[in-house]
N, C-alpha and C positions, 0 to 999 in steps of 0.2 A: 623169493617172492616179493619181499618189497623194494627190490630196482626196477618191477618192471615198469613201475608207470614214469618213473624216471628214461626207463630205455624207449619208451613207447614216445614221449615227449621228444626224445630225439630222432627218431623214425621219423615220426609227425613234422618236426621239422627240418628234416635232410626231406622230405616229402614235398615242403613247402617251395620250399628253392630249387630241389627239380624242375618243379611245375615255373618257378619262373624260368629256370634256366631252358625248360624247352618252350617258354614266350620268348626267351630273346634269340635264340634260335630262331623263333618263326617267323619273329621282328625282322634278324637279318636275312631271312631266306626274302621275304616281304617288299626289303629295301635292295635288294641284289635283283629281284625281279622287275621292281622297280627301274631298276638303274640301267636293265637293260633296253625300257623304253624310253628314260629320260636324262638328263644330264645329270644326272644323281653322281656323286662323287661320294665313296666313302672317306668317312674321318672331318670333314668340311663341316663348319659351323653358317648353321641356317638359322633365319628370322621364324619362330613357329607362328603364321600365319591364321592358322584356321584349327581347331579340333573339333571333330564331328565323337558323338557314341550312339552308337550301334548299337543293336542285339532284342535281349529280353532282359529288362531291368524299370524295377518300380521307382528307383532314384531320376531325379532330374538328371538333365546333359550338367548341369552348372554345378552341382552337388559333386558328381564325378570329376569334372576338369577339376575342380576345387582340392578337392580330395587328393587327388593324381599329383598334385604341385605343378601342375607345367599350367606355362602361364602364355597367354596371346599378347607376343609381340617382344617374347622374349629370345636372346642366343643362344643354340643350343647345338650342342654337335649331335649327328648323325652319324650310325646311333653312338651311344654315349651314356653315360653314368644320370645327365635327368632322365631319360628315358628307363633306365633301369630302375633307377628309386622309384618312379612311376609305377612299372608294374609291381616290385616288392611292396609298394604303399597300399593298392587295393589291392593285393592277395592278403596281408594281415589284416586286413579288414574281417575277414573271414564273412565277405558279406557274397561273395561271388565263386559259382565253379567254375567257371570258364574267362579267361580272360589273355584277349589279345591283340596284339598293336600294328595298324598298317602304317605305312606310308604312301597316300594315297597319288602325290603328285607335286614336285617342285616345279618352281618357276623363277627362275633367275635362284636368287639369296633365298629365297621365300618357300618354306614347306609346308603342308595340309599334311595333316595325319585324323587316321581315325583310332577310339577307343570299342574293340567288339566286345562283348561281356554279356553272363548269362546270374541272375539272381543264384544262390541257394534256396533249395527249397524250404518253403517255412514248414511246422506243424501243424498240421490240420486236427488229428484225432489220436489219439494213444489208447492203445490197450495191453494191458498188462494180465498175463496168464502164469498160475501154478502159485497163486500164492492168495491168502485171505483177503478178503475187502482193506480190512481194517488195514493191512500192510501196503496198501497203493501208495495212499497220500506219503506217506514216508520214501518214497521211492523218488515219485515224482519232484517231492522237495527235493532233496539229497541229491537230485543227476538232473535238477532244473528243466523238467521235461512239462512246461507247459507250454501252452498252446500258443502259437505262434513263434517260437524261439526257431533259427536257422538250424537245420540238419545237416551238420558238416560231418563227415568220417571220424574228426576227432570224438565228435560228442556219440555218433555210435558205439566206437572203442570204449571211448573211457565207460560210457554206461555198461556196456559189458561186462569188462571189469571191473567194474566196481562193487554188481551182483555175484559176479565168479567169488570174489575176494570176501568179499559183506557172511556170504551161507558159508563157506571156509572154516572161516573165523570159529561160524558155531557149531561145526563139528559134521557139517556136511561136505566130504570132500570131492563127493564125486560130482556135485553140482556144474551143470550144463545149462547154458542162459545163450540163447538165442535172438538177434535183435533185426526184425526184414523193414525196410520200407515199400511202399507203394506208391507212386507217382499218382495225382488226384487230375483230373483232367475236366476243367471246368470252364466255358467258354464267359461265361459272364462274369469272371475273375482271373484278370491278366496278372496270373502271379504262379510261381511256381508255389504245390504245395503236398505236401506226401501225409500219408497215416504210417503210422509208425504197430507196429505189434511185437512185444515184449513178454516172450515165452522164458519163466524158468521152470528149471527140474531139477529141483534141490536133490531127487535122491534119496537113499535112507542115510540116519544118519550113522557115521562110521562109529564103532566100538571096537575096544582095546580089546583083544584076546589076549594077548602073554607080554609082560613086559621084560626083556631078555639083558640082564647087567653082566658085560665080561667084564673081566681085569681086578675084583673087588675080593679081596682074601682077607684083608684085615676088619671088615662092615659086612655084614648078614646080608641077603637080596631082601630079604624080610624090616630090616631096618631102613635101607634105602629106598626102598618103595611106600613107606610109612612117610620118608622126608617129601616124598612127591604129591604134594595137598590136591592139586588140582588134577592128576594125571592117574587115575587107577584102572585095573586089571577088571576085564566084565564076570564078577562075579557075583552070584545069587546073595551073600549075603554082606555083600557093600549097593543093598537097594537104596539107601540112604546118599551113597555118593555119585557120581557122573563116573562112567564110560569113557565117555566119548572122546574123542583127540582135537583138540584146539591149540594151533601151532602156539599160539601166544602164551596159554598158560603151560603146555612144554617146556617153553625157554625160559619161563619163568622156575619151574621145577627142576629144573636141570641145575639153577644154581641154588636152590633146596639142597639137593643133593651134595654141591659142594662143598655147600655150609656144614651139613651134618660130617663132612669128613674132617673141617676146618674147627669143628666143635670138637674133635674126637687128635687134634693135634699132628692130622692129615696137611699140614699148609700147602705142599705141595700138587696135592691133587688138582686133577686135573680133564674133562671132557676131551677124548683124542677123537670121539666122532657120532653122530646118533641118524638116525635113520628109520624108515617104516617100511615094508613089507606088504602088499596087501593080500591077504587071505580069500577073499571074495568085495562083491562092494559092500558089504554092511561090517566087515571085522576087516582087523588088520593087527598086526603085532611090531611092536616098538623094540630097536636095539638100542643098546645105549655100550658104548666102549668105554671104559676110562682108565686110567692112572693112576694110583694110589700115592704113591711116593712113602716117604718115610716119617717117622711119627717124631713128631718132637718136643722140648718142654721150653717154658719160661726161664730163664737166667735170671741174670741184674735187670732191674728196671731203674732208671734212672730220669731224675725230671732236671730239664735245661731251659734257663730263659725264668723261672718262678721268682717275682720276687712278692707278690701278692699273697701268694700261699705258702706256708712250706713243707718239703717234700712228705713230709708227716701225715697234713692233713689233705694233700694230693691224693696218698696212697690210701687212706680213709674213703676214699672217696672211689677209687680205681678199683680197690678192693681184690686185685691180682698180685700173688708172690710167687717168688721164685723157686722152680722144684715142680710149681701144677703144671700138668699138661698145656700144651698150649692150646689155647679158645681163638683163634680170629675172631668167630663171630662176637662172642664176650667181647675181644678185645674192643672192638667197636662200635659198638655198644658202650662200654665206658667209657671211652670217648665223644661219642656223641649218636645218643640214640635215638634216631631219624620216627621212630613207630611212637614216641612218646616224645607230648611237648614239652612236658613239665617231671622229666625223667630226672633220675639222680646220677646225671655223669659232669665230666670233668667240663665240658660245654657249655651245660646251664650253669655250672657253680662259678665260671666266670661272667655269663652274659647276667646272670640276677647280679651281679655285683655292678655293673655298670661295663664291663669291658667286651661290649658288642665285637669292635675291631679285632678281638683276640682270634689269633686260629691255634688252633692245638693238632700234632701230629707225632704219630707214636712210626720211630723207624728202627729198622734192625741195625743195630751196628756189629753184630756176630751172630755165627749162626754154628758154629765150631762142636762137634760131638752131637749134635743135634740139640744145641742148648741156642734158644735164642735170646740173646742180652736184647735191652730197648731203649732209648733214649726215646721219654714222651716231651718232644721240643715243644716251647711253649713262646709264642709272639703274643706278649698279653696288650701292649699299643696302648690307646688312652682311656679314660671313660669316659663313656659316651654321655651326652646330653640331651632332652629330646628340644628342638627348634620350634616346628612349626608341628602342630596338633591337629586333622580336620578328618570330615566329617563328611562322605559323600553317600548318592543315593536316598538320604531321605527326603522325601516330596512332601509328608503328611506331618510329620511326626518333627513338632519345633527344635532348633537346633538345643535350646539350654535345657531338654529333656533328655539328650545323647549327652549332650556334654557331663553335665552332673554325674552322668556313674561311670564316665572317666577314670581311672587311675593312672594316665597318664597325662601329666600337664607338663607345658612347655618351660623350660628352665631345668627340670627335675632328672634325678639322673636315673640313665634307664636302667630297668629292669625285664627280665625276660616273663617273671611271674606276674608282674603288672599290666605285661598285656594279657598275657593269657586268662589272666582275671576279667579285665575290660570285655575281652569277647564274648567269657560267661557271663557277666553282668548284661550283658545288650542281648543276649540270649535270651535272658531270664524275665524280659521285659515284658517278653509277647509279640513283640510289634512287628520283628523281623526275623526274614528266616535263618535259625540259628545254625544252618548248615552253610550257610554262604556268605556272613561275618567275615570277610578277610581284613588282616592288618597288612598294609603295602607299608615295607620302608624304603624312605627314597632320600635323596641327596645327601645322600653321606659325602662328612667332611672330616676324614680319617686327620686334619691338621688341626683342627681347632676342638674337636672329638663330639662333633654333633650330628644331629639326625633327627630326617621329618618321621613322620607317621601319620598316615591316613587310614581310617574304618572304612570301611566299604560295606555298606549294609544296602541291602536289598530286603523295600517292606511289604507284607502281607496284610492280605484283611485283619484287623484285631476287634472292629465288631463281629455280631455273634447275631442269628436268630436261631433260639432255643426250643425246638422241638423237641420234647420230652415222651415219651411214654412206658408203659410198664402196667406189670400187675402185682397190687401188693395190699392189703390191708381189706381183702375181702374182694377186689373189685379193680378195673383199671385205673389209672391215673396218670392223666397229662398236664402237660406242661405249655404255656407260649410265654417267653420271655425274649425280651431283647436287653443283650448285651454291648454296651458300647466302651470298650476298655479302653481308649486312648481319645478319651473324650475334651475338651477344651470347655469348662465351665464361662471362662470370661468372655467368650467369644458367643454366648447365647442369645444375646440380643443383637449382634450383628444379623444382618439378612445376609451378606457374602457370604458369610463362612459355612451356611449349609449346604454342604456338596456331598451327602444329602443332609451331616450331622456337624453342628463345629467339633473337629477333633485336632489332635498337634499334643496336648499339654500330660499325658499321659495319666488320666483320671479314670474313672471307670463310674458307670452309672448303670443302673439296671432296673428294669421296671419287670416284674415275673407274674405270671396268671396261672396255678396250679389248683385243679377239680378232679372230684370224682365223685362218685355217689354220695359219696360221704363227708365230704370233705372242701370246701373253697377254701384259697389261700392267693392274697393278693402281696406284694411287697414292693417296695424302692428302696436301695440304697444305692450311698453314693461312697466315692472313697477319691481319697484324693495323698499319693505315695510320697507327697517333699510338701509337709503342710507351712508356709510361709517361705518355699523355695530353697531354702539355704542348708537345712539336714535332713537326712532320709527318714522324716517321724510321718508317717502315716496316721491320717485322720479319717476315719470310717464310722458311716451314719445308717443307717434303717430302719424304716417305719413297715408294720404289715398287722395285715387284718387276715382273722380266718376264722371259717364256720366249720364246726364239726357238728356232724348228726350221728346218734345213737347206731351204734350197728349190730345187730339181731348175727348172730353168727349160724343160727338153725336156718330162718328162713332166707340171708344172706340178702335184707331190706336195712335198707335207711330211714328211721321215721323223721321225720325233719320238724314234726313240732316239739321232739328233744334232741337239743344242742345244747352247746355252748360257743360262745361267741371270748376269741384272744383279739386282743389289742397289744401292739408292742412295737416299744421303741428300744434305740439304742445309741452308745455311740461311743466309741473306742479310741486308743491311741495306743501305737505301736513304734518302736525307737530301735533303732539300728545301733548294737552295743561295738564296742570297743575291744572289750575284756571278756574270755576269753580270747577272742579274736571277733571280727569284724561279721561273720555268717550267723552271730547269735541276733535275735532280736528278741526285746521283752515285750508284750503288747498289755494293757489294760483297758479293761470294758467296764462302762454301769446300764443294764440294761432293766428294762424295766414289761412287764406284761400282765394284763387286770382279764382274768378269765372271769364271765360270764354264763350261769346253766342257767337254763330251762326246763326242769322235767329231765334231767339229766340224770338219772343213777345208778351206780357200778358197784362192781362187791368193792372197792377202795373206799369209796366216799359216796353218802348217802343225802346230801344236801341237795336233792335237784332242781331248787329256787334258790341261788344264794352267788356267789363272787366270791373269789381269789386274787389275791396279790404277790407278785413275784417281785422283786428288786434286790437284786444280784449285780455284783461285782464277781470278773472274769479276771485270773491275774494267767500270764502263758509265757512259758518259754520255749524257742523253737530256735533249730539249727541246720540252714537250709543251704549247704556246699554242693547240689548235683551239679553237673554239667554235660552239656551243655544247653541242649534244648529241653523244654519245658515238657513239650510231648512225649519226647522219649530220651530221657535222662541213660546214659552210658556208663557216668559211675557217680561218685557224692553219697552221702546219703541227706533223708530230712527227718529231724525226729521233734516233736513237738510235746509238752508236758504242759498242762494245765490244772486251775483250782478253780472251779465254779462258786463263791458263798456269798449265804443269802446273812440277813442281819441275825442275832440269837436272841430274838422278838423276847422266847421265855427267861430267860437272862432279868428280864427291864418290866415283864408286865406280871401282876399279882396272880395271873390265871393260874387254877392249881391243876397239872395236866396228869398228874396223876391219878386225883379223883377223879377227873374227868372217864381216863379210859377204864377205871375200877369200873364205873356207871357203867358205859359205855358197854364192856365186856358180860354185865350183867342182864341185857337188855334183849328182850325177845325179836326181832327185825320179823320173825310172820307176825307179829303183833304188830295193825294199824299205829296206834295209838303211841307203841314204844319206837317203832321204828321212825314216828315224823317226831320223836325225841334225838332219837342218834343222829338224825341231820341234823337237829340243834348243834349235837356236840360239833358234826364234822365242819359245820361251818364253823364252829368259834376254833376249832384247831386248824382248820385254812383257810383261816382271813389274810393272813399274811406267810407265806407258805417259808419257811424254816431249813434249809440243808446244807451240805455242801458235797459238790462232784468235783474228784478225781480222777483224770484221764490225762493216759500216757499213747501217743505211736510214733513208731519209729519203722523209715523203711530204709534199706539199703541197695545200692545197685553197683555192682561189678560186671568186668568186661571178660568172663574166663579165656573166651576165644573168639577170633574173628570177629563179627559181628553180633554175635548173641550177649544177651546182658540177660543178668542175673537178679532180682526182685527176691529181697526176702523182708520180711516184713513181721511186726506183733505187735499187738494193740491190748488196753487194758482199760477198763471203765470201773468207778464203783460210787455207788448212791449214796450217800448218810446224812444220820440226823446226827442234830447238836443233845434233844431231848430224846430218849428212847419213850419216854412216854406220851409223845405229839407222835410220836412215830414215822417211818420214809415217808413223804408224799408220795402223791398219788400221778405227778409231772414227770419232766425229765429224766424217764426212763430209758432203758437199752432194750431196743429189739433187734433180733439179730437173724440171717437167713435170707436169700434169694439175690436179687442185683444191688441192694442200694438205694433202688431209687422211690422217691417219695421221701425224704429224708429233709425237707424244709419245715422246721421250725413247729409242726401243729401243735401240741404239747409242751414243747420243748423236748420232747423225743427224740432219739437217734437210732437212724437206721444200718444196722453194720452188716457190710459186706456178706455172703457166706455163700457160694454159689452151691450147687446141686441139691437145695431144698428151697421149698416153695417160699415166699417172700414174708418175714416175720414168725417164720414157723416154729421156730427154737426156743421162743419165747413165749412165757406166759399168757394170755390173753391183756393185761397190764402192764404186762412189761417187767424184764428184769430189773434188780438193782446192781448187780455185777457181773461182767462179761471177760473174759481172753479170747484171745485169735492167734491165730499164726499162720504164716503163709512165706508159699515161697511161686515167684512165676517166672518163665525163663521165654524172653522176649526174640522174636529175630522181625529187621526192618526186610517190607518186601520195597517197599520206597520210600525216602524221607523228603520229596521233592515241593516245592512252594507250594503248588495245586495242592499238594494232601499228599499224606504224610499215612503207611498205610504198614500196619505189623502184626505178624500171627502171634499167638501166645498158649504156652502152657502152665498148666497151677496145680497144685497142691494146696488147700484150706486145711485147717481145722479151728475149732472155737466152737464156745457154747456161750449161756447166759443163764442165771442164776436168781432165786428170789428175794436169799438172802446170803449174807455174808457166811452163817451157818453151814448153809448150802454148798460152796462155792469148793470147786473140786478143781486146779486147773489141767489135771489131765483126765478127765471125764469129757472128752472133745468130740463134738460131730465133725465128722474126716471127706475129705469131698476130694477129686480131680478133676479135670476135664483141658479145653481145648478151647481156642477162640480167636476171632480176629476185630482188630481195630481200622477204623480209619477217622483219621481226622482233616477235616475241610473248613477253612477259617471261616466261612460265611455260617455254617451249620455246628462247631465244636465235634464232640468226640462224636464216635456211632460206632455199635460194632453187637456182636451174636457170641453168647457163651454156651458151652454145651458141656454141664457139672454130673455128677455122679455121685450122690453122695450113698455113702458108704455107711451109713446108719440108719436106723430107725427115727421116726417123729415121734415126739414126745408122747408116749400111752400107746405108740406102736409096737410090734414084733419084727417087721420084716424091713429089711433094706429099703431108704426114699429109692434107686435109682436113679435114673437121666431126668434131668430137668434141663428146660430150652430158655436162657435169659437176653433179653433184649435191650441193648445200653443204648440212650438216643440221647444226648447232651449233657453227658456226665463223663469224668474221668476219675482213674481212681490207679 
């Protein structure tokens, strides 16, 4: 099936030279007719006089003489090779069907000729039948069928085939594609022009009924049809895998199959022939003949050409001895294993050393008893250098922004895991899509041992407008923020550089506006990832204001003359370590927040005219190896550890907090008079609010198969005081339950994860002070494409949260599943629908929460 557009191209043009060849046939019947009313002589060279054209055609006379190459006033013989380049010249034009050449009349030396010729017809109107709206446009691009383009035979064929071939492919085989025209007949447009109608019928599509293996005695049909990924048997319970027959992935499975024989020390097997059958049009049943040959083992292995390695730490690395069965596919594999860049074979352990040039080749040099001996010859050549370093495709994003996360600079000697690094790093930026980073090596100069390399990046939106919404804390809650991640601060006062934002310098700036009944929250920060340009120390800033009102959980009302009002600032630095390796980074915060009540009071704290002060110091360690894309990491993992503390105020001031809470504990709160006492106390024990938090997460991500990545994940928080007799605050707490979102700063609160229960539900009306989690979700991409990037998901949850340490149980876990899908679209960030199931009761409940429906609008997690 794929010569035939090859044999079709030669029909087309053995087709082509007919048609001249019966022009010049006509030519000389033309000029023989000719000849017999004038002196015409064949063979004799004439002055060409005169060229008249004829016919139906929307080209000028002068356009065609032009075209034609014959020229007035030139020698030419009659007829004769100008005359023949002439007509082959406007038949590859492919601009005419008809075309042909008189001799209209010599005179002495002197000949007139005319050119007769008919347009092809153009395009007037297309219709395309048996297939979705949505699938036109696709067609029309792909077989170039717009309006106006010339309708020549070739371009009917090929579109034919192309739809025969296209529905084929995906398992339609009985597809029938029909292509008419119709001559358009229109007086007040001198032109030829046809409508075209394009009928397919795809068909049903075909499915495998029995897959039929002769020749196989020493391999199971049961094992070998397990080797065939893409090719299975129509069975009720493979509703999970495809039917159908798609030649491509066949031939692809076919050498499945002979890998698992070459795995099993089969070398010799071999496909003698395969074939399909059709049982009706929607089934068919597949033969497959083969060869087994005889079974054999590993011998001597020997390494030739090493003087880099020796043979010691070669076979360290090769990890085959003599006596196992033989592996092909192992063997190559250890040689060089094509499905993994940063694999552990004998390929990378040369090229990370520098020796790109090396080729490595494992040959049999006996094969004797069925023992095969090997010599893995080794041409190790020079080490390589890298020359010339650059940088294409970025338009937005300043060049000494790519360049810095580099690891490969010019001079330095190559390595294989330096680029593969480089890639993750320009992945991990944001900026560009991390699926289409390719590294081009080019001019290699195998004598001097050098070599260029260019990044090839292709960049995507990396601002954001942040449409948030959710339900959580009583009530709705949205979001409008704008994200600008590869922002250019120095460029702010140019008027040029707003196209619509100055960006290039890879900064991030965000201005966010989060409401709801209850609750306003304004903020800006800014971050800025190479603070003074020269090391990767990150400086990060944010200022935010927020109003919270009192929320009634009976009547499910806001009163808004009790609040309190947060102010808070901040401002960090974060430094790209060294030691243990280069993916740690330590960050350090001092941030600071002055909460204000009004009539504010809760069974924690009773002061509801009075202020609080927070000033904390953030110290964090994190270790952030995924790759490659940010959206959907493939494998790495990131795991972060942190220590929130505040100053140990009671340490330094005389206050006796002891007494205090002896008093405090003794004090009637229905008593008027005692209870506007206990605000006394609680404001003097959070004037300056006293603790220190705890939190650890770590997620992992592996690639078990295919496509699918695997997300496991735990997390861990805990609240304490310095003084047991100040006791936890009444702040940065853990609520835990439902999507996540709302999880910006109101309190200093944090919102954790926990799908298939209502949002915050797990937690106290306060808030716990210690949480666990754990999770695992198992991801498949339906596309990772520039436009958006789009993957369904399944989870497992469990976790709870706790009031006190006392409390704290960590296998007392609310247990959740469910199902969901993501998509992510750079203008908009993440978006996507969960649908959880939690497996437990609500706190003071009996009976299972159920399904619960969660809605993620500009969050990732």
């Amino acid at each position: 099936m794929e010569k035939q557009p090859n044999n079709l191209a030669n029909i087309l043009l053995l087709k082509t030279y007919f048609k001249s060849l019966l022009t010049v046939t006509a030519l000389l019947i033309a000029f023989a007719a000719t000849a017999q009313q004038s002196n015409f002589n064949k063979g004799k060279k004439y002055i060409l006089e005169d060229v008249k054209v004829t016919g139906n055609t929307n080209f000028s006379e002068t356009t065609i003489i032009s075209f034609s190459r014959l020229k007035k006033g030139e020698e030419i013989v009659i007829p004769g090779e100008d005359i023949s380049n002439a007509i082959k010249k406007l038949w590859d034009s492919n601009l005419f069907s008809s075309i042909d050449v008189y001799l209209t009349k010599v005179e002495g030396d002197k000949a007139f000729l005319e050119i007769n010729l008919f347009d092809l017809p153009e395009l007037r109107d297309l219709k395309i039948e048996g297939v979705k709206k949505g699938k036109k446009e696709a067609i029309i691009k792909d077989n170039s069928l717009s309006k106006g383009i010339k309708v020549t035979e070739n371009l009917i064929t090929t579109t034919r085939n192309y739809l025969t071939n296209k529905y084929k492919k995906d398992g339609f085989l009985n597809t029938k594609v029909r292509v008419d025209t119709r001559e358009v007949t229109d007086d007040s447009i001198q032109k030829a022009r046809v409508d075209m109608l394009v009928y397919i019928d795809k068909g049903e599509k075909v499915k495998i009924q029995n897959i039929a293996i002769d020749g196989n005695e020493k391999l199971s049909d049961k094992k070998l049809k397990k080797a065939m990924k893409n090719t299975k048997e129509k069975n009720f319970f493979n509703f999970l895998k495809r039917s159908k027959f798609i030649r491509a992935d066949f031939k692809e499975d076919l050498v499945n199959l002979i890998d698992v024989y070459k795995e099993n020390g089969y070398r010799d097997a071999r496909i003698l022939s395969d074939s399909i059958a059709y049982l009706d049009n929607e089934t068919i049943d597949v033969h497959v003949k083969l060869e087994e040959g005889e079974q054999y083992e590993f011998g001597k292995i020997t390494f030739v050409g090493n003087s880099v390695y020796t043979d010691q730490q070669l076979q360290s690395v090769l990890r085959i001895r003599g006596g196992s069965t033989y592996n092909g596919v192992e063997l190559r594999k250890r040689i060089a294993d094509d499905t993994k860049p940063d694999a552990a074979d004998l390929t990378n352990l040369y090229q990370d050393s520098g020796y790109l040039f090396s080729s490595i080749n494992p040959v049999e040099v006996s094969a004797e008893g069925n023992v095969i001996d090997l010599e893995i010859r080794i041409v190790e050549g020079k080490p390589a250098y890298f020359n010339a370093v650059s940088v294409s495709g970025n338009e937005k994003t300043n060049d000494h922004v790519i360049y810095r996360e580099l690891r490969t600079k010019p001079g330095q000697l190559y390595r294989k895991s330096n680029v593969i690094r480089t890639i993750r790093e320009l992945g991990q930026l944001g900026f560009f899509d991390a699926q289409l980073i390719t590294p081009n090596m080019k001019n290699f100069n195998t004598q001097d041992g050098l070599v260029d390399i260019e990044y090839q990046v292709v960049e995507k939106g990396s601002s954001q407008i942040e449409l948030q919404g959710g339900y959580g804390g009583g009530g709705f809650i949205g979001t409008l923020g704008l994200s600008f991640n590869n922002f250019a601060l120095k460029d702010i006062f140019k008027k040029e550089a707003y196209k619509p934002i100055p960006t290039g310098d890879g900064q991030s700036l965000a201005l966010r506006l989060q409401a709801s009944r209850f609750f306003q929250t304004y903020s800006f920060s800014f971050s800025e990832p190479w603070l003074g340009g020269k090391r990767p120390t990150q400086l990060t800033t944010s200022i935010s204001h927020t109003k919270q009102f009192l929320f009634n959980p009976i009547t499910r009302d806001a009163d808004k003359d009790r609040r309190f009002n947060i102010t808070g600032v901040s401002i960090g630095i974060a430094k790209r370590l060294k030691e243990p390796d280069d993916y740690f980074q330590l960050s350090q915060a001092v941030s600071f927040q002055h909460y204000d009540l009004k009539n504010y009071n809760t069974g924690l704290f009773t002061f509801g005219n009075g202020y609080s002060n927070n000033l904390s110091y953030t110290v964090g360690l994190t270790r952030n190896n995924t790759a490659t894309d940010p959206i959907y990491p493939t494998q790495g993992s990131n795991f972060s550890v942190s220590a929130k503390l505040s100053i140990p105020y009671s340490l330094f001031n005389s206050t006796d907090y002891g007494a205090l809470k002896e008093e405090r504990d003794e004090l009637n709160p229905q008593n008027p008079d005692e209870l506007a006492r206990i605000g006394e106390i609680d404001q003097e024990r959070y004037k300056w609010l006293e603790f220190y938090k705890v939190k650890f997460k770590g997620d992992w991500y592996t690639n078990p198969v295919d496509k699918l990545v695997l997300k496991s994940g735990m997390e861990f928080g805990f609240l304490g005081a310095y003084n047991q007799d100040r006791g936890i605050i009444p702040f940065e707490r853990f609520f835990i339950g439902g999507d996540g979102l709302g999880n910006f700063a109101l309190d200093g609160r944090e919102i954790i994860q926990l799908r298939g229960y209502p949002n915050q539900a797990l937690s106290s009306q306060d808030g716990g002070t210690i949480y666990n989690k754990f999770s695992l979700e198992l991801r498949y991409p339906i596309t990772l494409g520039a436009s958006a990037k789009i993957y369904g998901l399944t989870f497992l949850e469990a976790g709870n949260s706790f009031d006190s340490f006392r409390d704290f149980d960590p296998f007392r876990l609310k247990r959740s599943a469910g199902f969901g899908l993501r998509i992510f679209m750079p203008a908009f960030g993440l978006l996507g629908i969960d649908f959880g199931h939690g497996f437990d009761p609500l706190p003071g409940g009996v009976q299972k929460n159920g399904w619960e429906t969660h809605f993620i609008i500009g969050q990732q997690f």
